[in-house]
Structures are given as C-alpha cells and as structure tokens.
C-alpha positions in Angstrom: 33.7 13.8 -5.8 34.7 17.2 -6.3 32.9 19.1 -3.6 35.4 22.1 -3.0 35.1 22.7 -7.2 31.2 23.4 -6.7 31.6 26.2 -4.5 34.5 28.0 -6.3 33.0 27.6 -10.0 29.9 28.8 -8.4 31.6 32.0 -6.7 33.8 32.7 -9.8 30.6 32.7 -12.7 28.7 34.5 -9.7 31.6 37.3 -10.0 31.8 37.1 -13.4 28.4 38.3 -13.9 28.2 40.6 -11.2 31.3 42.4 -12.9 30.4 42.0 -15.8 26.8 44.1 -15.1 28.6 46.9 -13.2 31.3 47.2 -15.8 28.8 48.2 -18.2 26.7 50.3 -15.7 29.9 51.9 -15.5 30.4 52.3 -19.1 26.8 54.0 -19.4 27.7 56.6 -17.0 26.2 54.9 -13.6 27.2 55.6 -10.7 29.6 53.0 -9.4 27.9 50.3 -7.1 29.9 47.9 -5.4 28.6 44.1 -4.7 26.7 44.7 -1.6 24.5 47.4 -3.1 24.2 45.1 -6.3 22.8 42.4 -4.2 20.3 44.6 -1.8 19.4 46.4 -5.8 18.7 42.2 -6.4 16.5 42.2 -3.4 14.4 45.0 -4.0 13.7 44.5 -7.7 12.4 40.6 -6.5 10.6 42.9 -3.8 11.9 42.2 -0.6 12.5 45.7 0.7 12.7 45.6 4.3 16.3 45.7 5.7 15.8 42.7 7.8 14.5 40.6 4.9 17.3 41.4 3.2 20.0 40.6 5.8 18.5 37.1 6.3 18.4 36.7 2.3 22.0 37.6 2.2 23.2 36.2 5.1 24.4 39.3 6.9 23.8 41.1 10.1 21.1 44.2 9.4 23.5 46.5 10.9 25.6 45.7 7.3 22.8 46.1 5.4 21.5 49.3 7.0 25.1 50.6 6.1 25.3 49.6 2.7 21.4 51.1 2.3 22.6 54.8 3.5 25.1 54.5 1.0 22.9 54.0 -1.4 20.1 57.1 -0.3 23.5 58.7 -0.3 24.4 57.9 -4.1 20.8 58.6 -4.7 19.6 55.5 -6.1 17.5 54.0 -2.8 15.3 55.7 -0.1 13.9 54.5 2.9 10.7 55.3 4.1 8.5 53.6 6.9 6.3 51.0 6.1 2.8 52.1 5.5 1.9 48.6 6.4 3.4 48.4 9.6 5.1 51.8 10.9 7.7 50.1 13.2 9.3 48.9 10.2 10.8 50.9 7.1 11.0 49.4 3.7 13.5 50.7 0.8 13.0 51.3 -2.5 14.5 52.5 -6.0 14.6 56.3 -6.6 13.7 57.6 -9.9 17.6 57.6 -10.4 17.6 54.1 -9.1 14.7 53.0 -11.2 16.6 53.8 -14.7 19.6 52.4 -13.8 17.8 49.3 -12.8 16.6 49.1 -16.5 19.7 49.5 -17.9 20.8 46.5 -15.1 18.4 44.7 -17.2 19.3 44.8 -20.5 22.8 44.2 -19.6 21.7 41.3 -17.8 19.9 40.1 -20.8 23.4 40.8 -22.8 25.0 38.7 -20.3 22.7 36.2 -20.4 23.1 35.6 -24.5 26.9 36.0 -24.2 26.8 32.5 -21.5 24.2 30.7 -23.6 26.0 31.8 -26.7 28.7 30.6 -25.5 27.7 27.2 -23.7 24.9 26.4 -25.9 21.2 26.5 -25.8 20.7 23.1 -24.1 23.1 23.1 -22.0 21.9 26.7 -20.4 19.0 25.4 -20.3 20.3 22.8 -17.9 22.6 25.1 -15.8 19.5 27.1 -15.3 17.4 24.2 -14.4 19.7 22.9 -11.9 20.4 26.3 -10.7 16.4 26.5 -9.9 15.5 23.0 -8.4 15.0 22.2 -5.1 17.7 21.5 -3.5 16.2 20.6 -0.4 16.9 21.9 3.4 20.3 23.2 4.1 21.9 20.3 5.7 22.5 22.7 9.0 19.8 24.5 9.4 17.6 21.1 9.1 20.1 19.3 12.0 19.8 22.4 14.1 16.2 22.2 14.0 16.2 18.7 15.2 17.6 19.6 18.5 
C-alpha cells in the first residue's frame, strides 16, 4: 500500500492550485496573499466567518487565525465586526476590496479547474472529485479518543 504517497500527492496538487490562483491574483494586480489568508478567504466565501470556526476548520490555534485576520483588515481585503447575532463574538467578512478579488479568485479557479480536467480527462476528474467528496468516515483519532 502506498500510504505515505496519499498524503504527499495530496499536499503537492493542493499547492499547486493554491499557487497557481495567487499567481494569477498576482498577475491581475492583487494584492499578494499568502496561504493562510487564502484559506481563511476559503472559509468565509463557504460562510464560516467566526475566527473560532475557522481555527477548528483549519486545524490551528485562533490566536493564528486572529493574526493572519489583522493582516488581512490591514491589506484591506477583510473586516471584523461583532456578531449581531451574538455580541460576544465577532465574525469577519470580505471588504468591497475583498469582494472583487474574490471574483477574480473565481474565475481563476474555474481556469484552474479546466486546465486539471483538460489535462486528466473528463471522467477521470469526475472521479478525483467524487472521491475527493465522499464520506470518508470518522477520523480514525478523533473516533478512538471519543471512546475513552
């Protein structure tokens, strides 16, 4: 079995893209974002906008993510505000700045996205992507730590 090769292809086509997107942000005049504020850009667009939500989506403490966020309001792409649904919390969301460049995210995603399936095929990204989103069932972990 070759268990180590999962985990690298998946990290290296996972860098590829995300390089791939900001390389052409960069080309359109963006301001440069590094992967951390790529991935917290992720988060909000699929709407989780509270700093804590995001840490636990990414796997990293909130102090990083609060950091990464002020760089961000300072680049003038994200802002923070308290949440009017709950005023102990704030949530984050995309400037007007933020808001453009997250549609020109898009269509280079979508360029992205033709270049792979161009390039693998129609059926088999059509597989990649359907194994990508299946169930993989619980993190073998996480389920043994709740057993104890």
């Amino acid at each position: 079995m070759r268990t180590n090769q999962l985990i690298i292809a998946l990290f290296q086509r996972f860098c590829w893209l995300d390089e791939g997107l900001q390389a052409r942000l960069h080309d359109h005049g963006w301001p440069d974002v590094n992967r951390p504020q790529s991935m917290i850009m992720t988060n909000i667009v699929s709407g989780v906008v509270r700093p804590s939500d995001i840490a636990r989506n990414l796997g990293v403490s909130r102090q990083a993510v609060h950091s990464t966020i002020n760089q961000m309001v300072k680049l003038g792409i994200v802002r923070l505000d308290v949440d009017p649904d709950d005023r102990r919390h704030m949530i984050v969301s995309l400037t007007d700045l933020g808001a453009r460049m997250r549609k020109d995210a898009q269509r280079s995603m979508d360029a992205l996205t033709a270049q792979i399936a161009d390039r693998l095929g129609q059926d088999k990204f059509d597989a990649l992507l359907a194994a990508l989103e299946a169930d993989w069932g619980d993190n073998i972990a996480r389920a043994a730590s709740r057993t104890r």
